[in-house]
Backbone bond lengths (Angstrom), bond angles and torsions (degrees), N, CA, C in turn:
res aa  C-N    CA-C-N  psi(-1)  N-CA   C-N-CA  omega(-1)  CA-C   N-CA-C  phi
1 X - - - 1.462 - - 1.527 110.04 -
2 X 1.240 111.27 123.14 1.938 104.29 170.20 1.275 98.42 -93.40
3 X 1.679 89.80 146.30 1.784 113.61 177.55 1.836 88.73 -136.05
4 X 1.958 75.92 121.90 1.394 97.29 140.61 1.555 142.88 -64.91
5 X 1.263 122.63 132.10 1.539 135.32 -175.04 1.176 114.24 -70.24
6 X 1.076 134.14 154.44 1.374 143.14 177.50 2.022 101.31 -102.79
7 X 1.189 100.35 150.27 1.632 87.44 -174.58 1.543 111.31 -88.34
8 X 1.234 111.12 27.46 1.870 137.40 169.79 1.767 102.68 -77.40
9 X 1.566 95.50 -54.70 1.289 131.62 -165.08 1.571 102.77 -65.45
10 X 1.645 104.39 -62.01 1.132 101.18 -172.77 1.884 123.46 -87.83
11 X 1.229 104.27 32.45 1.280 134.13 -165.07 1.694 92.23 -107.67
12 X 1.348 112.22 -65.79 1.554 133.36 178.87 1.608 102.13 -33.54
13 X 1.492 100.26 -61.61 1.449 116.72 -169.49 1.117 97.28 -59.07
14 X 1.339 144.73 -52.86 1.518 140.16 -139.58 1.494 84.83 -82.44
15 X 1.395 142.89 -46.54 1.342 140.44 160.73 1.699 113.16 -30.27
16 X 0.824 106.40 -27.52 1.800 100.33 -158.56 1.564 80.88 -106.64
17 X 1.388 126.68 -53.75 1.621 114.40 171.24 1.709 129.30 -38.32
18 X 0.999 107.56 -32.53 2.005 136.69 153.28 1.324 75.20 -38.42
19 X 1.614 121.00 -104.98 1.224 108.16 -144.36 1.640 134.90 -78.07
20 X 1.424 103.67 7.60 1.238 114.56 159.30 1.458 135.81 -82.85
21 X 1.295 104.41 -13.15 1.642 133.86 164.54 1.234 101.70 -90.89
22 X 1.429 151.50 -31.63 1.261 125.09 179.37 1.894 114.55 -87.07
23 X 1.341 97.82 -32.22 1.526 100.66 173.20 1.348 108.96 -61.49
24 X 1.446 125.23 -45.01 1.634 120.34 -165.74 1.761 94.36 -72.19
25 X 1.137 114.06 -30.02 1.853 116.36 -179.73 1.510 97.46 -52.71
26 X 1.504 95.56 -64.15 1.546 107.04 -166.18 1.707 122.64 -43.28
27 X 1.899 110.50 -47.09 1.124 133.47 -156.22 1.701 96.25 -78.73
28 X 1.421 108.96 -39.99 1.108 115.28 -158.01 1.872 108.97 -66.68
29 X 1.290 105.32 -47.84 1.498 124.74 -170.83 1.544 95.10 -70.07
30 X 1.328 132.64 -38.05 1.106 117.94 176.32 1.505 127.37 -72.37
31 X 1.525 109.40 -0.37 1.559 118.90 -172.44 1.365 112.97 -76.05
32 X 1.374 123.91 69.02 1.192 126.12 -178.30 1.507 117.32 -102.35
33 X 1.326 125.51 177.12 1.393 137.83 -173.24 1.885 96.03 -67.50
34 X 1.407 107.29 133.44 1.551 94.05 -179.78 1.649 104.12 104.00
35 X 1.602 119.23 -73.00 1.319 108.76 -162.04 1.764 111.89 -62.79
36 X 1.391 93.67 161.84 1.896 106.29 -177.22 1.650 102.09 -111.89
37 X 1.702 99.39 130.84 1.398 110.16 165.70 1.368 116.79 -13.96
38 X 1.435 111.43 -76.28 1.549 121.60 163.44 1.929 113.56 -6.90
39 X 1.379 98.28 -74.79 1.517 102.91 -160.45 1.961 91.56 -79.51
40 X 0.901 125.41 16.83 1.360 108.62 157.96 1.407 102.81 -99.58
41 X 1.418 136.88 -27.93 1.502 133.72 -155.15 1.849 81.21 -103.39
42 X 1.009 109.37 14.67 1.905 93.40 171.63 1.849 88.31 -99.94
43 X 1.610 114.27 -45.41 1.503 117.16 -163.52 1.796 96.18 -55.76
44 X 1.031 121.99 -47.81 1.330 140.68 -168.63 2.061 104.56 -50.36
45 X 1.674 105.26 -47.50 1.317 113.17 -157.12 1.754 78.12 -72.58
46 X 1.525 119.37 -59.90 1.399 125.16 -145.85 1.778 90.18 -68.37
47 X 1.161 139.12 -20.64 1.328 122.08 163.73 1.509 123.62 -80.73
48 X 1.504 116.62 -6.21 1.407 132.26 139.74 1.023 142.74 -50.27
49 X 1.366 122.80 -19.94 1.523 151.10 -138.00 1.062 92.40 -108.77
50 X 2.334 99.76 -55.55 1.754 91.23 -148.38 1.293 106.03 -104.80
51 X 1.292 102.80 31.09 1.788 107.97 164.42 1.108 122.18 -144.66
52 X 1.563 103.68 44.32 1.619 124.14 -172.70 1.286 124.65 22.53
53 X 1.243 117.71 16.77 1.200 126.47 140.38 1.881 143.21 -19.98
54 X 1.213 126.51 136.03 1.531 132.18 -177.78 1.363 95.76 -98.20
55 X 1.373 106.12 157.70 1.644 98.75 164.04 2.140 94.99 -105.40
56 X 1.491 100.63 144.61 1.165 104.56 143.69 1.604 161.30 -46.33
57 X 1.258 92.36 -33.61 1.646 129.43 -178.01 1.561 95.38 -90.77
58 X 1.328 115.23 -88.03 1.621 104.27 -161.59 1.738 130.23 -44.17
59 X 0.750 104.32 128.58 2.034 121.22 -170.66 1.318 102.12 87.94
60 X 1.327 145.67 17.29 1.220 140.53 -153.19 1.341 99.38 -104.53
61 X 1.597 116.94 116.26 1.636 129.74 -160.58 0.989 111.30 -126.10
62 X 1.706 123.00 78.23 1.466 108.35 -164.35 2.181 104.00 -84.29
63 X 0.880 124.36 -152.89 1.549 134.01 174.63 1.429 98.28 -92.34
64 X 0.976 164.22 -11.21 1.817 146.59 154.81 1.264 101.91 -88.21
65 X 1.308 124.57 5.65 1.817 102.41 -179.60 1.277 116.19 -128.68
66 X 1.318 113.60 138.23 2.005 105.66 -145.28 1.855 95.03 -99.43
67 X 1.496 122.60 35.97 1.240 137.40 -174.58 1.321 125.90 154.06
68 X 1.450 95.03 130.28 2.021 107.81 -163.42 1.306 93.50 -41.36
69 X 1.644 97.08 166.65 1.342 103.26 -173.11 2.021 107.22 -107.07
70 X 1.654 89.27 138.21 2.147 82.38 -154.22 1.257 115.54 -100.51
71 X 1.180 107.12 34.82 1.708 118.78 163.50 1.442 126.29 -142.41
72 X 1.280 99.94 -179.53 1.562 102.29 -173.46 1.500 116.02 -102.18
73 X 1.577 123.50 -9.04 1.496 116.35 176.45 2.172 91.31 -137.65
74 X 1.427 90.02 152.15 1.361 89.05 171.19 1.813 115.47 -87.86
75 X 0.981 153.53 147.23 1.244 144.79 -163.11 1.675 105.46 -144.66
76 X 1.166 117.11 76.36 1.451 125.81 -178.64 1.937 107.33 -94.10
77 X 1.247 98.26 112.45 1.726 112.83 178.65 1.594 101.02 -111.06
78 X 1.716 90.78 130.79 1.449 108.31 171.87 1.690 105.65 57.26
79 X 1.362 98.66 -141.27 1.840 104.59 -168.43 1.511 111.84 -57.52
80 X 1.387 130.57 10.47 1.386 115.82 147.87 1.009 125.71 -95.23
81 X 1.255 134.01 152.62 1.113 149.96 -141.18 1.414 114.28 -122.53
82 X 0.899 125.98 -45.60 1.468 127.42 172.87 1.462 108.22 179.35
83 X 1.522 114.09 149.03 1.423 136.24 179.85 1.665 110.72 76.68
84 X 1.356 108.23 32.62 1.452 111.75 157.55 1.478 123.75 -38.82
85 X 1.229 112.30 133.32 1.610 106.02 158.88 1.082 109.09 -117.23
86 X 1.663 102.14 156.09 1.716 125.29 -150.57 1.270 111.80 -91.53
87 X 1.141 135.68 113.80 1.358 135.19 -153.48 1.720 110.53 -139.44
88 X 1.093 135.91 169.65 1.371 136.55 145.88 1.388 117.94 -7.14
89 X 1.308 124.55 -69.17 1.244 127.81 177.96 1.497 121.52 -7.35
90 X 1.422 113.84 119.32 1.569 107.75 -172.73 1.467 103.38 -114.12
91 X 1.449 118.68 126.62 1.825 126.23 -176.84 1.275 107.44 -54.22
92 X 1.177 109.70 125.19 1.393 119.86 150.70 1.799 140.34 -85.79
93 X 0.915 133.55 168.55 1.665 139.58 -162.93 1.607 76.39 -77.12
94 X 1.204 127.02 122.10 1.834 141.05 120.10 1.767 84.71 138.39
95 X 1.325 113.36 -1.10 1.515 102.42 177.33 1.327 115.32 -53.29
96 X 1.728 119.09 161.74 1.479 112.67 -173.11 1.754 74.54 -135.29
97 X 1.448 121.63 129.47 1.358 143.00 -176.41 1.842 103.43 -130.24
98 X 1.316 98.48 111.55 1.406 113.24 154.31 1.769 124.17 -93.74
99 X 1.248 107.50 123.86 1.483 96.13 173.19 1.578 109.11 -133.67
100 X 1.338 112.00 148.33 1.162 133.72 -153.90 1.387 103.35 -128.17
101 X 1.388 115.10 114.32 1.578 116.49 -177.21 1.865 109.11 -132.94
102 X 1.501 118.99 141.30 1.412 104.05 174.12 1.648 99.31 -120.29
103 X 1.379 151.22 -164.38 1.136 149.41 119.53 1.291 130.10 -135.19
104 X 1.081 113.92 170.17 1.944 96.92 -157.27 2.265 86.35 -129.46
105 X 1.340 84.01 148.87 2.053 87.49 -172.67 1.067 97.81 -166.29
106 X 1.709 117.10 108.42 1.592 122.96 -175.13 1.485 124.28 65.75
107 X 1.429 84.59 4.23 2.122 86.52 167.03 1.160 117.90 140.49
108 X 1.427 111.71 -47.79 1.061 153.45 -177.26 1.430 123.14 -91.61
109 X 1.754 102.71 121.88 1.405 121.73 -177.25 1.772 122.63 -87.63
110 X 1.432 115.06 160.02 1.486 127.77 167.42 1.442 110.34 -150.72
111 X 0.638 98.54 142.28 2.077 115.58 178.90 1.504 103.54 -155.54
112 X 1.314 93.16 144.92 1.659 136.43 -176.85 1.241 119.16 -151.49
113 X 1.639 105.21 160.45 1.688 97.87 176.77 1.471 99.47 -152.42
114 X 1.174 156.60 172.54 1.283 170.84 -30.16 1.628 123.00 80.45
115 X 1.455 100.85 139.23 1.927 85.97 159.82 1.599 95.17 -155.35
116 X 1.174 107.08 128.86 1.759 131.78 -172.18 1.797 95.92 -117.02
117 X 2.113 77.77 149.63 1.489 81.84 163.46 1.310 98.91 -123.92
118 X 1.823 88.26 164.39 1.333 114.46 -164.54 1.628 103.29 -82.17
119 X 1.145 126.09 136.56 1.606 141.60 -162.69 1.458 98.10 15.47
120 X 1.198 123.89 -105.42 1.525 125.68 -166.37 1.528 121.80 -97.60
121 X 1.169 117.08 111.68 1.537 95.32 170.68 1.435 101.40 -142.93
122 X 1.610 95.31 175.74 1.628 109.32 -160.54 1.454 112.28 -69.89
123 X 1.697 94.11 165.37 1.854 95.34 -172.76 1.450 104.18 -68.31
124 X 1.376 121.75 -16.69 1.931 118.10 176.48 1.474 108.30 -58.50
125 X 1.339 122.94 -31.33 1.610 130.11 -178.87 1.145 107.23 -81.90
126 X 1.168 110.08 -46.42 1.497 128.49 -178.33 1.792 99.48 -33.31
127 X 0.878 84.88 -100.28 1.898 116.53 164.43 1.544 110.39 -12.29
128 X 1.294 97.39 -55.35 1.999 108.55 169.02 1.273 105.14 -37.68
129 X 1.347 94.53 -63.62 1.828 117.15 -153.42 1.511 88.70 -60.19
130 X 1.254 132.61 -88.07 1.685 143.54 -164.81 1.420 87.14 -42.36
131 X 1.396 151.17 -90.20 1.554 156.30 174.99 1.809 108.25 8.59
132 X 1.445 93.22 -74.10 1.296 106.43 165.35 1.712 128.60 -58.73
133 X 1.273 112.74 -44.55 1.789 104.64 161.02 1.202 121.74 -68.16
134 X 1.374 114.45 -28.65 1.552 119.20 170.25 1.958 104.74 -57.65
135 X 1.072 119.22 -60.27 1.525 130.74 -161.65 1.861 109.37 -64.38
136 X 1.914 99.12 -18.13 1.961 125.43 174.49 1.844 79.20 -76.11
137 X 1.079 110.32 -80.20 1.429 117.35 -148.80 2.090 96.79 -53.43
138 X 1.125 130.70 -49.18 1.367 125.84 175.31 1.671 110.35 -55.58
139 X 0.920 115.33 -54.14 1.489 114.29 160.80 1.793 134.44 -11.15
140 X 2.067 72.85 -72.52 1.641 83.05 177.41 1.561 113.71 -68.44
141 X 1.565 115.08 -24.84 1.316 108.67 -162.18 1.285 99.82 -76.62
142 X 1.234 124.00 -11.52 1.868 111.34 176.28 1.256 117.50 -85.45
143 X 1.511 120.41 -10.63 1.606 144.83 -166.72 1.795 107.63 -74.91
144 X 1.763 103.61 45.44 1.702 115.37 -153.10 2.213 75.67 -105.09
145 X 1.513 90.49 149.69 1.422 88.26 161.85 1.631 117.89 -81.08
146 X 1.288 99.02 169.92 1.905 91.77 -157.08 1.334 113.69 79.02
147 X 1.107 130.73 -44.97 2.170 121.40 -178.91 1.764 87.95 -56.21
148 X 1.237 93.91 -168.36 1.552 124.92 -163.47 1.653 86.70 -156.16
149 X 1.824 100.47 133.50 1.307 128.66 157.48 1.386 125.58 -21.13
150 X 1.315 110.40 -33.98 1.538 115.46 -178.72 1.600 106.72 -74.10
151 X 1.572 99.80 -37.32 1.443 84.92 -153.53 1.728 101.04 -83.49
152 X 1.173 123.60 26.17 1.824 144.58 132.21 1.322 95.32 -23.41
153 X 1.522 79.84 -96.91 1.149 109.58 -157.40 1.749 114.42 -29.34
154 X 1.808 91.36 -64.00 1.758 101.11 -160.03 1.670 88.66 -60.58
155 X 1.183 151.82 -30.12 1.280 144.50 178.10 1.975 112.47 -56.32
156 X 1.095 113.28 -53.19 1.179 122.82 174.46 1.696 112.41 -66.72
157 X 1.452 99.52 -45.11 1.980 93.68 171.28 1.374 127.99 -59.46
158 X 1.348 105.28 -29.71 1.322 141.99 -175.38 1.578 103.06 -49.68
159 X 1.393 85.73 -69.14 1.825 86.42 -179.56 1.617 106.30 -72.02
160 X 1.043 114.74 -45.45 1.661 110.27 -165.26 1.181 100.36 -65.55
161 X 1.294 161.85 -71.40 1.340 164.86 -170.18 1.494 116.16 -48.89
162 X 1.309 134.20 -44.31 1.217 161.54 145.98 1.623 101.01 -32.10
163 X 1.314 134.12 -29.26 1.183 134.60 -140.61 1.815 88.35 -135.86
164 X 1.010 112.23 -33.74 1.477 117.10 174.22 1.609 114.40 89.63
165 X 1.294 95.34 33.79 1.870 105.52 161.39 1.205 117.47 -112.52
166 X 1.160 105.82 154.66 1.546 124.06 171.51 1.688 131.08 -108.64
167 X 1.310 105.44 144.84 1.608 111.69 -151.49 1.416 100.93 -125.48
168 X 1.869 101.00 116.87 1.618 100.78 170.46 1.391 122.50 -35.74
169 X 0.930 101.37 143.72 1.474 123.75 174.61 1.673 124.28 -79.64
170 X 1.306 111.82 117.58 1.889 108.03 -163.83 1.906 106.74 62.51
171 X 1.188 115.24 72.71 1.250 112.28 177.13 1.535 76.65 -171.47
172 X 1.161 116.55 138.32 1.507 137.74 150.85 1.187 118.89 -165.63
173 X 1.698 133.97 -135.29 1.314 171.07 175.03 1.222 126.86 -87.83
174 X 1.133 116.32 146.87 1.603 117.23 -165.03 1.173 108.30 -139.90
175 X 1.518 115.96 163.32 1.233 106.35 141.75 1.670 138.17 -103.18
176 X 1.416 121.34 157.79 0.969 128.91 -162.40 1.388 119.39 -121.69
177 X 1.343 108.56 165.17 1.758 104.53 -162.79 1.701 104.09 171.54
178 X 1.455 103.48 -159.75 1.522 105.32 155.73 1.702 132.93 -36.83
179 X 1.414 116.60 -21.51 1.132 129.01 139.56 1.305 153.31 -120.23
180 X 1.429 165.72 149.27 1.610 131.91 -122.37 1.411 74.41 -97.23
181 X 1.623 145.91 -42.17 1.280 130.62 -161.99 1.448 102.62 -108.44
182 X 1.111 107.65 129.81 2.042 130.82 177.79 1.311 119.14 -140.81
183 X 1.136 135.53 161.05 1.316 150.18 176.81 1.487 101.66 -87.02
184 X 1.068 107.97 132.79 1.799 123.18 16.81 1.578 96.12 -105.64
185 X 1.498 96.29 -171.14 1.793 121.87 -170.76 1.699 91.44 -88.38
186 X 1.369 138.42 148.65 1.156 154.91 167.47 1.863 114.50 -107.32
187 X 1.454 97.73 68.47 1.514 79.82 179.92 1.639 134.20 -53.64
188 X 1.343 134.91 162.77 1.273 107.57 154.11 1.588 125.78 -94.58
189 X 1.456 96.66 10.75 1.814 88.03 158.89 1.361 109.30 -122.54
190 X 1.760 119.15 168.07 1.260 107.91 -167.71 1.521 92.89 -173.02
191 X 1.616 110.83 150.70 1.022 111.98 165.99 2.204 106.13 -85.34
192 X 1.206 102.21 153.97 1.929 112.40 176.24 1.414 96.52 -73.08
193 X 0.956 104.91 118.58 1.900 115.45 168.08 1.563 105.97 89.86
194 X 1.296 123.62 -7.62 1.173 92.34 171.27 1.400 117.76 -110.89
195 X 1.604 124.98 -174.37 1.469 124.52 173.95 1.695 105.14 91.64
196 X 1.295 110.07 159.19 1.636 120.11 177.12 1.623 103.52 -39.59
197 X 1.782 87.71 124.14 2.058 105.86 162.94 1.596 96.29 -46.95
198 X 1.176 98.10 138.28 1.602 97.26 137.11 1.346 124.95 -94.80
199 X 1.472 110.87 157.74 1.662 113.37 173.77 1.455 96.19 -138.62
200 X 1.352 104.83 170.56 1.302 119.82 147.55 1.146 136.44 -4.53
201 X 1.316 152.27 124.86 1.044 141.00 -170.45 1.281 144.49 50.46
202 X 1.520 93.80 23.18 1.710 114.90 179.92 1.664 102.81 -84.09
203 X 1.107 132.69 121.03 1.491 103.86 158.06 1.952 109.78 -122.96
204 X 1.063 99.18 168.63 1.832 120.40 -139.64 1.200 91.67 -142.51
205 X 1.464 103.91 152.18 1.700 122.57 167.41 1.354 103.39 -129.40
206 X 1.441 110.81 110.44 1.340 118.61 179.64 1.704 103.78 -92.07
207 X 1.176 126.59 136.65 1.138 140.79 -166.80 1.548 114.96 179.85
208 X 1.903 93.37 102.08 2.090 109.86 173.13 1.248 87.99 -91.45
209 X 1.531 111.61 156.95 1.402 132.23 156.31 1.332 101.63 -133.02
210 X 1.254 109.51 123.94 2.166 110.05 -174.40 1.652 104.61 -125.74
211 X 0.952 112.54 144.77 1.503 134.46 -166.98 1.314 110.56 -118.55
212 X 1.575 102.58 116.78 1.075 106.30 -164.84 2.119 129.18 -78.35
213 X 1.323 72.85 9.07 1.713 84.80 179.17 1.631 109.09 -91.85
214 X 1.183 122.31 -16.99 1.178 129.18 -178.89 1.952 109.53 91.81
215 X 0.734 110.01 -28.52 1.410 97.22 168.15 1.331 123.66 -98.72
216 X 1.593 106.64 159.73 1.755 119.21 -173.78 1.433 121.05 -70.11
217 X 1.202 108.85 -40.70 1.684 114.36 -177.36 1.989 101.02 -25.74
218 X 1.137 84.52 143.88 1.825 118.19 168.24 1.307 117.14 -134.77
219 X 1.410 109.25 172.97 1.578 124.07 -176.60 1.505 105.97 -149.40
220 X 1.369 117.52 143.66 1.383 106.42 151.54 1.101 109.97 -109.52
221 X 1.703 106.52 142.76 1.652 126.87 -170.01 1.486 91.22 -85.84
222 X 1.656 121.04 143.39 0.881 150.25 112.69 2.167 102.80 62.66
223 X 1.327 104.06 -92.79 1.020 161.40 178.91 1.523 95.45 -13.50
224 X 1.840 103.45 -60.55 1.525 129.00 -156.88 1.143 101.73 109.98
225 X 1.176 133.03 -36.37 1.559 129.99 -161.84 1.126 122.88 -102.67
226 X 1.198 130.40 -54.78 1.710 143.70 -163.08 1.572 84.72 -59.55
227 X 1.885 114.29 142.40 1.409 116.17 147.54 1.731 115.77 -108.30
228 X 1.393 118.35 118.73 1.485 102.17 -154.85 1.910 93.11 -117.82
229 X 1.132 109.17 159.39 1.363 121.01 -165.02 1.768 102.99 -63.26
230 X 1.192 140.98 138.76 1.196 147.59 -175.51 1.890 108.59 -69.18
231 X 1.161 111.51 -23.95 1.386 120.45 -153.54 1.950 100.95 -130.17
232 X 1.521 92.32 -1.47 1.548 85.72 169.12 1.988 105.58 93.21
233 X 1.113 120.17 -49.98 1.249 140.10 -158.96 1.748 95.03 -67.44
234 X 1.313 107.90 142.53 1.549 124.42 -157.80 1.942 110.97 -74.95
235 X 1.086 126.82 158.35 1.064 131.77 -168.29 2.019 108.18 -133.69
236 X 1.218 98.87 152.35 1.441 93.27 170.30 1.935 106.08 -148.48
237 X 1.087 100.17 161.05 1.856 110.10 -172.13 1.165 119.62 -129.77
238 X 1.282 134.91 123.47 1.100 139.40 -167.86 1.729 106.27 -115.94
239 X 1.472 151.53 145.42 1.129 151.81 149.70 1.530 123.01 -145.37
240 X 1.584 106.96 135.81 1.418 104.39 163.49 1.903 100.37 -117.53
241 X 1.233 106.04 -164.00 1.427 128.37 177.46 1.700 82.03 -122.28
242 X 1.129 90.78 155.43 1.830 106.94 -178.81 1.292 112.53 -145.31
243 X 1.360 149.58 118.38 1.509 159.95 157.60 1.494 108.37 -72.10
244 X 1.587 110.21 108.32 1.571 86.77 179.84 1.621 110.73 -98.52
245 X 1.255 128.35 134.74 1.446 121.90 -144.37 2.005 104.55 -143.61
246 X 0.985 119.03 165.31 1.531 117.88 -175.14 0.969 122.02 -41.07
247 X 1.650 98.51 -46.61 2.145 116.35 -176.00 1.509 107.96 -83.54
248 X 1.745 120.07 7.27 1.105 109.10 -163.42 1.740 129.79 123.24
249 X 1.377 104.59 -159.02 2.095 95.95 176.80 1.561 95.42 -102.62
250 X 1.627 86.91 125.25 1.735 79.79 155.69 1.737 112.38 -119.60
251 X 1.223 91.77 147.60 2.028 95.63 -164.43 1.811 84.35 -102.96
252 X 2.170 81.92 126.74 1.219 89.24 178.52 1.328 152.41 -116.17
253 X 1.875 87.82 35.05 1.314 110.29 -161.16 1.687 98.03 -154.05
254 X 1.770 95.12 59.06 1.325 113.89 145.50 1.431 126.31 -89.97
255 X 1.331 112.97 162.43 1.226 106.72 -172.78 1.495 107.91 -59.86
């Protein structure tokens, strides 16, 4: 069932978006040559701490994953794609690191995600990376009350396809609320005009992940969790939280 927010509600959220913008600030700047997944999901907890904050992610047991999930940010490098877990692993120079953080404050959830590269990398990543924020930012701009769900999607396909990437398959956007996952599902493809109106007080997690090989295929790693590229070829993730509101989307987990 989707439930509309009250702008009490979506007030709450924009609080918990605070701290989902300062951890991805935090996590991100620390992604240097040398550091380990690990010691970014410690920077992540201690910016949890100091805003009494829950994390979203940790214990989080959905039905495909054969064990809660045991951290607080997802940390997907190179050909994974999203829902990394944070491990030993220490970044290297040309790495491409997505991280995915939600936090929960008075009830109420926000999640976002980012993907940085590690010291230098090539203009082909380059290009990924901007491709993919470009396809976040088209997204939100269709996220108008009056559109329809699809036209998400076809905004986000729009760019990614156009651009010659490819987008997991059954992985998108959600909605969000009292719990980090709500109805409805946010694909990133879509037909324009069709699928649930939006109104007022819907809020959404828009989030492309594009692959830079151009095709959809996925895998699940090992783990239960990791989604890693079928073909090897690198991936990147983009997410905001979105309020859909009279004047429009407001993203609510800016810094």
């Amino acid at each position: 069932m989707v439930e509309l927010k009250s702008a009490r509600e979506i007030e709450i959220m924009r609080r918990a978006g605070r701290v989902v913008a300062e951890a991805l600030s935090a996590t991100s700047a620390a992604a240097k040559p040398g550091v380990s997944l690990l010691e970014l999901d410690e920077i992540a907890r201690e910016v949890l701490a100091k805003h009494g904050a829950n994390s979203s992610f940790l214990g989080y047991h959905p039905h495909f994953a054969s064990t809660p999930y045991p951290a607080v940010i997802c940390a997907s490098v190179n050909e994974v794609v999203v829902h990394g877990i944070p491990d030993g692993y220490r970044l290297r120079e040309g790495d491409l690191l997505s991280i995915d953080f939600g936090a929960e404050l008075d009830g109420y959830h926000a999640d976002a995600a980012i993907t940085v590269g590690v010291g230098e990398i090539t203009a082909e990543d380059r290009r990924l990376l901007e491709t993919t924020e470009r396809a976040l930012q088209a997204g939100i701009s269709a996220a108008r009350p009056g559109n329809k769900l699809g036209d998400i999607g076809a905004a986000v396909s729009e760019v990614a396809r156009r651009a010659g990437y490819g987008m997991p398959r059954d992985y998108g956007g959600h909605g969000i609320g009292r719990r980090m996952h709500e109805d409805p599902s946010v694909p990133n493809e879509g037909k324009a005009g069709r699928g649930l109106r939006l109104h007022p007080g819907l809020v959404i997690a828009i989030e492309p992940m594009l692959i830079a090989g151009g095709k959809d295929d996925c895998r699940l790693a090992s783990d239960g969790w990791a989604v890693v590229t079928a073909d090897g070829s690198r991936a990147a993730h983009f997410e905001h939280t979105v309020a859909i509101t009279e004047r429009g989307p407001r993203i609510l987990t800016l810094p």
